[in-house]
VOGU-3710 file (C-alpha; in Angstrom, 3 decimals, decimal comma):
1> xxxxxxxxxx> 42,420/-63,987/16,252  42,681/-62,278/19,639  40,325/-62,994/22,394  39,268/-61,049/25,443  38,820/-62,921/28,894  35,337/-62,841/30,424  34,379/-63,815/33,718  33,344/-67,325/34,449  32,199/-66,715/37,973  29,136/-67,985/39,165
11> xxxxxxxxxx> 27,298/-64,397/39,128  29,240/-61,702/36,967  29,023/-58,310/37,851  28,192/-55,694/35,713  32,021/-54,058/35,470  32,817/-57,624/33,658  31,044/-57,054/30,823  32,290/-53,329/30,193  33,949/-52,987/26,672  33,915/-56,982/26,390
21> xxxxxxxxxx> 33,560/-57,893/22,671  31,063/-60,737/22,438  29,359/-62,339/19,894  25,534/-63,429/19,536  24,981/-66,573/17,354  21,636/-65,950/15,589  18,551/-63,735/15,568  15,528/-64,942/16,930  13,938/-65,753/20,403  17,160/-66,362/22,093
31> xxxxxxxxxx> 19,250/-64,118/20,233  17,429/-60,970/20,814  17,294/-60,719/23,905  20,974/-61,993/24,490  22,063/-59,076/22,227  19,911/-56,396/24,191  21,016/-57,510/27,820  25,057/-57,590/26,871  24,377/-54,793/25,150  22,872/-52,987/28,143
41> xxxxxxxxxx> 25,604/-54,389/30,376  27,773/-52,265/28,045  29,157/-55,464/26,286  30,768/-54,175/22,507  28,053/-57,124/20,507  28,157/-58,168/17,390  25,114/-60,243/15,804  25,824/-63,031/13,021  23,121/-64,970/11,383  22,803/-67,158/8,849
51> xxxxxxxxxx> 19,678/-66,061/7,108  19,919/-62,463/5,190  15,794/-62,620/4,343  12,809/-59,686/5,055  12,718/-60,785/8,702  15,959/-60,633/9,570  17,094/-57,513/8,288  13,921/-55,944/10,049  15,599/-57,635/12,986  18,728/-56,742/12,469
61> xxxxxxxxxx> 17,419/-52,395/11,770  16,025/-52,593/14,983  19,418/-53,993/16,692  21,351/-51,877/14,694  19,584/-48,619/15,493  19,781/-49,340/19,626  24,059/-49,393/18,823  24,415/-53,253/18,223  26,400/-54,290/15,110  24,472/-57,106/13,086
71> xxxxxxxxxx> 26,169/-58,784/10,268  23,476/-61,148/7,891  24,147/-64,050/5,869  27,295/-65,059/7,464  26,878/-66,925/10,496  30,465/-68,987/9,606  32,855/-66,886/10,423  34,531/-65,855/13,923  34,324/-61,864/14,355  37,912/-60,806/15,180
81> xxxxxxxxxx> 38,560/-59,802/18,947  35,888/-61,981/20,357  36,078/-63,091/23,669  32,906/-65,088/24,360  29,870/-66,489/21,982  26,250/-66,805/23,436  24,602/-68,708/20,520  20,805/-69,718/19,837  20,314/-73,016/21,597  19,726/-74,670/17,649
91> xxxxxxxxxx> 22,782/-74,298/16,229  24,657/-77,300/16,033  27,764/-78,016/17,628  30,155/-78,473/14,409  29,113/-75,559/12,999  32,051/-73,629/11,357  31,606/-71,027/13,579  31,981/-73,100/16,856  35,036/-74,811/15,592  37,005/-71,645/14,935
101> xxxxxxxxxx> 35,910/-70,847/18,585  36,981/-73,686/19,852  40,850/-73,289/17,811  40,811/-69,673/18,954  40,005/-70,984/22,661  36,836/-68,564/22,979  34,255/-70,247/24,837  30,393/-70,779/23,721  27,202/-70,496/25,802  23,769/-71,041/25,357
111> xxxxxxxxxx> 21,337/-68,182/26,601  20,596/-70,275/29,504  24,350/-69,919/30,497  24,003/-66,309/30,309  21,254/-66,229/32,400  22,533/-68,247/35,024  25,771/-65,966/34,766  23,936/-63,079/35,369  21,520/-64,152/37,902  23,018/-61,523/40,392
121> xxxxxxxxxx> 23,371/-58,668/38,648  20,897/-56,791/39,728  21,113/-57,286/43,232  19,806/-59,638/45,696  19,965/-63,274/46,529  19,407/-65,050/43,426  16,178/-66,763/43,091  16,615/-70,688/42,954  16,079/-73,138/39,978  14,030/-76,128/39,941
131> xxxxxxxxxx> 14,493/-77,421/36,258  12,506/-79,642/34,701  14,006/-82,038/31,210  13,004/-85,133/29,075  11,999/-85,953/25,993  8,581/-85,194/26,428  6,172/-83,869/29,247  8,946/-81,003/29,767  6,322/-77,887/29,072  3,637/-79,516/31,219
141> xxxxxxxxxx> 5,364/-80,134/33,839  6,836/-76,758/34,673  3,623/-75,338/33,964  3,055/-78,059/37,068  5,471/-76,713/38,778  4,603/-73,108/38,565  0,853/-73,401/39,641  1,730/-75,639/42,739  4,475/-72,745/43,865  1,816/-70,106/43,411
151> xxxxxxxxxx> -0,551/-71,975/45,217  1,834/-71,986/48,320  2,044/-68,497/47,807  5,635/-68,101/46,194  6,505/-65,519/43,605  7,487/-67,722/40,751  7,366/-68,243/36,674  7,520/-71,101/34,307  10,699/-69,967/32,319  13,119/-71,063/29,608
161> xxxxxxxxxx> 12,454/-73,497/26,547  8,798/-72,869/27,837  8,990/-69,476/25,625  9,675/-67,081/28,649  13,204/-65,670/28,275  15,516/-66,644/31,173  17,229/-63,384/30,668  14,235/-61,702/31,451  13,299/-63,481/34,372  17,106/-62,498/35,499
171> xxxxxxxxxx> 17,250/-59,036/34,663  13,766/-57,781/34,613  12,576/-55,140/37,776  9,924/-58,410/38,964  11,815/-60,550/41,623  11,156/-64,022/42,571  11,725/-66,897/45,318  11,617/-69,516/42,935  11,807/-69,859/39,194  10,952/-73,576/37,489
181> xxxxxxxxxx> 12,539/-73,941/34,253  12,207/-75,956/31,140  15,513/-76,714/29,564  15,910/-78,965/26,381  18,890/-80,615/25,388  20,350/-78,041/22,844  19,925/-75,589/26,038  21,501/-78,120/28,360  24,268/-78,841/25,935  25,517/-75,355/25,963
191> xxxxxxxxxx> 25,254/-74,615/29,801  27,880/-76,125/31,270  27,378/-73,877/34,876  24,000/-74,467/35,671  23,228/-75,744/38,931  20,057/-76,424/40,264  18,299/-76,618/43,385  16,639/-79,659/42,011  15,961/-81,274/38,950  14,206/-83,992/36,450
201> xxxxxxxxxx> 14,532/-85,949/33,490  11,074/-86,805/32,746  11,872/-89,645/30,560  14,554/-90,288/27,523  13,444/-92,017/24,096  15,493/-91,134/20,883  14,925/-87,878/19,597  17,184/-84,644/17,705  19,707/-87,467/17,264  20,538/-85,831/13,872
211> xxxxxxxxxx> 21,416/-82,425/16,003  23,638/-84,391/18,890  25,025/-87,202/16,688  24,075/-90,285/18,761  21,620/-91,050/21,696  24,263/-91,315/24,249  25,549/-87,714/23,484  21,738/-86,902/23,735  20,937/-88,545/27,314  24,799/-87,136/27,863
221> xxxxxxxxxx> 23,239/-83,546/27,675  20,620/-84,505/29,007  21,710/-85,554/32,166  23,985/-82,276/32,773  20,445/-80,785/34,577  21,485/-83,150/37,617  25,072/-81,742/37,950  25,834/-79,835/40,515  21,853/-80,174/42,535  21,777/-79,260/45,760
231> xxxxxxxxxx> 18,832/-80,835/47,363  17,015/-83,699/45,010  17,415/-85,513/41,502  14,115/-86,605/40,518  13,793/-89,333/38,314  11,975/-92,019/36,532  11,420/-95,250/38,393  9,686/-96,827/35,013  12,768/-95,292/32,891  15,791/-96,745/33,892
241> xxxxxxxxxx> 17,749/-94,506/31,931  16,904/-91,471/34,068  17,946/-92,951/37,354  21,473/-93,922/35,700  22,191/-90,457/34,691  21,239/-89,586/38,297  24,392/-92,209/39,422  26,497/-90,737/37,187  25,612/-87,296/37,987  28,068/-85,103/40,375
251> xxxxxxxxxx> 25,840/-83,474/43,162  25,971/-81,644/45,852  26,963/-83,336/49,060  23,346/-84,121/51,028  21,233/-83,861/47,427  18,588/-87,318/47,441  17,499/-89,303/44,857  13,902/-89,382/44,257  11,891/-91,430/42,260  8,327/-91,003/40,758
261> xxxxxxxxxx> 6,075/-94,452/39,875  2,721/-95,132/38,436  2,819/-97,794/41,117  2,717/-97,900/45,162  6,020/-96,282/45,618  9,045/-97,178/47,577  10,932/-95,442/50,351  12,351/-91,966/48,568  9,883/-92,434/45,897  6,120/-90,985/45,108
271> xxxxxxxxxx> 3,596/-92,744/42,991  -0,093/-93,807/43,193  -2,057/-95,606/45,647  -5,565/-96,461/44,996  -6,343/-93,235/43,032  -4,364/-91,170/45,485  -1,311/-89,344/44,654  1,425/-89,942/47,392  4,889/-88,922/49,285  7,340/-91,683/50,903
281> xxxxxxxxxx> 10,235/-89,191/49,791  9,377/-86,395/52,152  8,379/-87,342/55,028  9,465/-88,046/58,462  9,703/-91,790/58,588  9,839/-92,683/54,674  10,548/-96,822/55,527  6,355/-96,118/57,569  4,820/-92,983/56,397  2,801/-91,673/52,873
291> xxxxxxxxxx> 1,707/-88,340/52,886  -1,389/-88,102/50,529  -0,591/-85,417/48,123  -3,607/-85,049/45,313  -6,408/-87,503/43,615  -5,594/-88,945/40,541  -8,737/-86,761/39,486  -7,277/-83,573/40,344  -5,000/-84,051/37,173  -6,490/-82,986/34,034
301> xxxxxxxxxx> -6,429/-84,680/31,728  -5,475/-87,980/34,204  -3,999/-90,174/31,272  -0,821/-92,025/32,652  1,899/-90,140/30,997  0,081/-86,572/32,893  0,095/-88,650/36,403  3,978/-88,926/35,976  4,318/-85,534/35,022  2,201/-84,240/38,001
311> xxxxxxxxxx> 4,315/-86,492/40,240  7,562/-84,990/38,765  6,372/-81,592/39,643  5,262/-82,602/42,865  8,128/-83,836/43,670  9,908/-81,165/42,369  7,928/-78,803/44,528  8,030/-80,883/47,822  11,931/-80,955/47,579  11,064/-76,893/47,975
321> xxxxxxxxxx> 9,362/-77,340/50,804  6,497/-76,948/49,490  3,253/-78,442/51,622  0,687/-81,000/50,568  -2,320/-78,709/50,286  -0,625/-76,313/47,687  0,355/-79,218/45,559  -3,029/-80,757/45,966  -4,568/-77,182/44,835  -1,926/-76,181/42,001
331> xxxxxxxxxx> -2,738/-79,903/40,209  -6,167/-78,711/40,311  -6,006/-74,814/39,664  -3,612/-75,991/36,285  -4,968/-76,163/32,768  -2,898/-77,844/29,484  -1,927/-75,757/26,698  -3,543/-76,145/23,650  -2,800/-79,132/21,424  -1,799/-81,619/23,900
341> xxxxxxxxxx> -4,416/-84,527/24,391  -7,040/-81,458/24,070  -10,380/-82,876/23,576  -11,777/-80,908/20,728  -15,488/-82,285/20,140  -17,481/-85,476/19,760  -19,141/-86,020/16,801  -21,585/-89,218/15,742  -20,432/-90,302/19,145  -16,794/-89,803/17,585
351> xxxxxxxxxx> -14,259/-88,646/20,206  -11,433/-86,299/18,581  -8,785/-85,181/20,317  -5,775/-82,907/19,298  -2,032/-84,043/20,542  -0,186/-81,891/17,959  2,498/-81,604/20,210  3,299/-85,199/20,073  6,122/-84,733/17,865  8,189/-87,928/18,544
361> xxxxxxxxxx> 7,169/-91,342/18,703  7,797/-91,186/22,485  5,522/-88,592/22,933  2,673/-90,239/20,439  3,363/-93,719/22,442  2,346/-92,202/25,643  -0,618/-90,537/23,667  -1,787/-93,839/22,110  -2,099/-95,727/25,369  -4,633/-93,611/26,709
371> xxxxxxxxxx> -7,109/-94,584/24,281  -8,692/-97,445/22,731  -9,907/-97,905/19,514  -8,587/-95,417/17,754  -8,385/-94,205/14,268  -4,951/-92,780/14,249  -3,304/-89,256/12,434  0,113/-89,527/11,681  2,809/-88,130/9,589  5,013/-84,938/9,049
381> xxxxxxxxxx> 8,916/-84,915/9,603  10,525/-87,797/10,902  13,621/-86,271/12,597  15,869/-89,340/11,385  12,912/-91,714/13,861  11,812/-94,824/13,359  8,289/-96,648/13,628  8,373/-100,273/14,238  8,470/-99,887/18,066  5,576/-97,458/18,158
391> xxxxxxxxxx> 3,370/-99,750/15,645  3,802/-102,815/17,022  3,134/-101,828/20,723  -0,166/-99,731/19,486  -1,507/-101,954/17,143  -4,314/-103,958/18,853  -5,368/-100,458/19,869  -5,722/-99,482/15,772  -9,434/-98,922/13,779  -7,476/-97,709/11,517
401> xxxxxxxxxx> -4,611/-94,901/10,608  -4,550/-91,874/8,097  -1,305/-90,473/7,114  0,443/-86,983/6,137  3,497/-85,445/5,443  6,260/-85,992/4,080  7,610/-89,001/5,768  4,128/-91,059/5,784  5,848/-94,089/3,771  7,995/-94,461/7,228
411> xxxxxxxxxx> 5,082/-95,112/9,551  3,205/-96,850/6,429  5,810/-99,144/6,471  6,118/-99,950/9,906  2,178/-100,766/9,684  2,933/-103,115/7,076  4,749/-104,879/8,552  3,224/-105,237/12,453  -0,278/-103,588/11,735  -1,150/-105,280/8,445
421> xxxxxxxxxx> -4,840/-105,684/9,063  -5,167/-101,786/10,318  -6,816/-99,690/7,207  -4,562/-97,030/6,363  -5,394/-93,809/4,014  -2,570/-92,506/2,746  -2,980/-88,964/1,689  -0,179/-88,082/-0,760  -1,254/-84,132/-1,040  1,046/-82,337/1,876
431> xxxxxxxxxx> -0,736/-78,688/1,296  -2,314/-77,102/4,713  -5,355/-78,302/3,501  -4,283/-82,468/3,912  -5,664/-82,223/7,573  -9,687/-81,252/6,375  -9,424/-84,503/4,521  -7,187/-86,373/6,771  -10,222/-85,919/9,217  -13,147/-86,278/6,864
441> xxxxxxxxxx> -11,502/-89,892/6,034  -10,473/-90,564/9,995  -14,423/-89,682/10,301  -15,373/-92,442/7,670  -13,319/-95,262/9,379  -14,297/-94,415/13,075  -17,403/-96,227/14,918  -19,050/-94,770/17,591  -17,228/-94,910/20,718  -13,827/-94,672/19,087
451> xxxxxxxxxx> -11,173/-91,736/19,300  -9,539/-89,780/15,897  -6,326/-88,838/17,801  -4,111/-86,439/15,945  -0,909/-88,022/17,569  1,728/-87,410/14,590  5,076/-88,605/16,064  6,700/-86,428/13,552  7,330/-82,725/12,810  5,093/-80,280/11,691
461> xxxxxxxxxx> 6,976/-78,074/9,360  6,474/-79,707/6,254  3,097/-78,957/6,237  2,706/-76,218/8,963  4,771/-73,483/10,563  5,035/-75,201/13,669  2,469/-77,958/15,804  0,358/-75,096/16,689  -0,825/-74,178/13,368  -1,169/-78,157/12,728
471> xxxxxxxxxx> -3,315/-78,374/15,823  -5,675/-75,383/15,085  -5,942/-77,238/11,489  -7,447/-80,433/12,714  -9,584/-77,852/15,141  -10,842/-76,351/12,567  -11,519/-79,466/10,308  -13,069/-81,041/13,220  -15,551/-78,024/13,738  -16,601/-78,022/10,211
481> xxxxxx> -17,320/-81,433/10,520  -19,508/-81,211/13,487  -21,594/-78,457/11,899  -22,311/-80,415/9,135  -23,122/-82,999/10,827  -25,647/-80,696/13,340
//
């Protein structure tokens, strides 16, 4: 197959993309909006996708009638002539498609690739990228990030695997001084260009090892957000992990290491000091000074894992330039999404509280510590994961569990075996209607002064469409309960 050449300069111009033939890997979120900016660079696109259902070809009409050639069901094969694939951040490396790519030497990008491609296009200095990884805490903390720029007064957005196209933050009219940017490690794995001002990994714990084969490809991609930083790598002084990818990394000459701690931190480091949040990093005299940045209580909600992530950001922000009062006011001006550690209601003195978005057992381990007792939901799509870790360290903190989904006989098992005196309920029905009696039976075990955390450490889409829906479920359940108990 023939291949044209595209331009792998930093910031393309819009003449590079004139007549190019490319190829967009999959409908969807990413996809989209990929097609419809090549497109509009005057790019010759084509659209493959594997799926050939309702949805897509609706999709695909709506492509097609704007000039952009879709083909369904047959997201395999290599389109002849193409120069360059952009590709939905999902699809997995050994993909058919990708390996006739790589034999016909056309290169692959992510949409995040694009983006940073294009960043110039329309004129101007570029706006900067602060980018913000990890296994979990990465939506969070850019949402961190973004209220502590706009509290200094900087045009910014929280953009990326956040849900706010990239490619609309770089082409759109709206221009900004700063952008902070959640990228996960299918995004990271397919942007080899991206460099940032500065960067984080939040953390690393296993997780999508069935999508990048092993955890050290995992941290591998994860750690390409440090490549290439100009100014700081941020990184976790309780996760060793995340400072080693930081050694490893190769960064601009100048660009610091700087850690974040739960504890009194060290030179080049900020952490906590007697409920205070605080800077040794920048600062004039880091071996003598602490800048006092925010109170503990100006983090909501202030459970350990959300201090880190608030330091990340901070940090993140002060490497900006940013000053102490703006961080100090974005902590407290920010508010978490639904669904993660959201207190719902208390009922019979019963604490509930809604982590749906604790998908992994990384995420769920962090959720579990900030309670005690608790009467535990779990269960959905284990994601190739495994329990013992997560039972064991949690299970003094155990009234008792009740499990759902599909995988349930995982973290059963793991309970059996380091947990055996917890009371489990395990519900074998994995309809949308599990979670009204997956509370009604966390209800019956709880005492007053105990928490019913929905904490899952597994996928939702066995049951639900995604942890959202899951979330609004044990809402909803929750509600109902408290009515009938009013």
């Amino acid at each position: 197959m023939g291949s044209q050449e595209v331009s792998t300069t930093d910031s393309a111009a819009r003449s590079d993309w004139r007549g190019k033939r490319v190829t967009v890997a999959g409908l969807g979120v990413s996809g989209i909006p990929a097609a419809r900016a090549l497109h509009g660079l005057g790019a010759l696109v084509t659209v493959v996708n594997d799926g050939d259902d309702e949805r897509s070809r609706a999709q695909a009409a709506g492509l097609e009638a704007e000039g952009i050639t879709v083909r369904l069901g047959d997201g395999d094969t290599l389109p002849e002539a193409t120069g360059l694939i952009v590709t939905a951040p999902g699809w997995k490396p050994d993909k058919p498609l990708f390996l006739a790519a790589a034999a016909a030497g056309v290169p692959v990008w992510g949409d995040v690739e694009l983006a940073w491609r294009l960043r110039g296009v329309k004129g101007g200095e570029p706006a900067p990228w602060l980018a913000v990884t990890g296994t979990n805490g990465k939506t969070t903390t850019v949402r961190m990030l973004a209220s502590i720029l706009e509290a200094a007064g900087l045009r910014t957005a929280a953009v990326g695997n956040i849900g706010v196209s990239l490619l609309d933050a770089v082409l759109g009219e709206e221009t900004y001084d700063v952008l902070a940017v959640e990228l996960s490690s299918y995004q990271l794995h397919w942007a080899p260009s991206v460099r940032a001002h500065s960067a984080t990994v939040l953390n690393l714990a296993p997780d999508h090892l069935d999508w990048h084969g092993s955890m050290e490809a995992y941290a591998a991609d994860k750690g390409r957000i440090y490549e290439g930083n100009t100014v700081a790598c941020v990184y976790n002084a309780a996760d060793p992990a995340t400072e080693e990818l930081v050694r490893e990394a190769d960064v601009e000459e100048g660009c610091r290491a700087i850690g974040f701690t739960l504890s009194t931190p060290g030179p080049s480091q900020l952490g906590v000091v007697d409920g205070i949040l605080v800077d040794r990093a920048f600062v004039t005299n880091r071996q003598k000074q602490a800048q006092e940045l925010a109170e503990v209580a100006d983090v909501d909600p202030p459970a350990p894992h959300n201090i880190a992530n608030a330091l990340a950001a901070a940090a993140l922000a002060r490497a900006f330039g940013v000053k102490p009062a703006a961080v100090r006011d974005g902590l407290r001006a920010f508010r978490p999404d639904p669904h993660r550690i959201e207190h719902v209601a208390d009922v019979d003195g019963v604490r509930y509280v809604d982590d749906s978005k604790a998908t992994n057992t990384h995420a769920t381990e962090a959720s579990l510590a900030a309670y005690e007792p608790i009467v535990w939901i779990a269960g959905g799509l284990a994601k190739g994961a495994t329990f013992d870790e997560l039972v064991s360290g949690a299970a003094k903190r155990l009234r008792g569990v009740v499990l759902i989904g599909r995988d349930r006989a995982l973290i059963r098992e793991a309970l059996t075996r380091h947990a055996p005196e917890v009371p489990v309920v395990d519900l074998e029905r994995t309809d949308t209607g599990a979670m009204s009696e997956a509370v009604a039976e966390a209800a019956r075990l709880a005492h007053p002064g105990d928490t019913v955390l929905l904490a899952p450490a597994c996928a939702s889409m066995d049951m639900f469409a995604n942890y959202n829906e899951r979330g609004e479920a044990f809402a909803d359940a929750v509600r109902a309960l408290a009515d009938d108990s009013a």
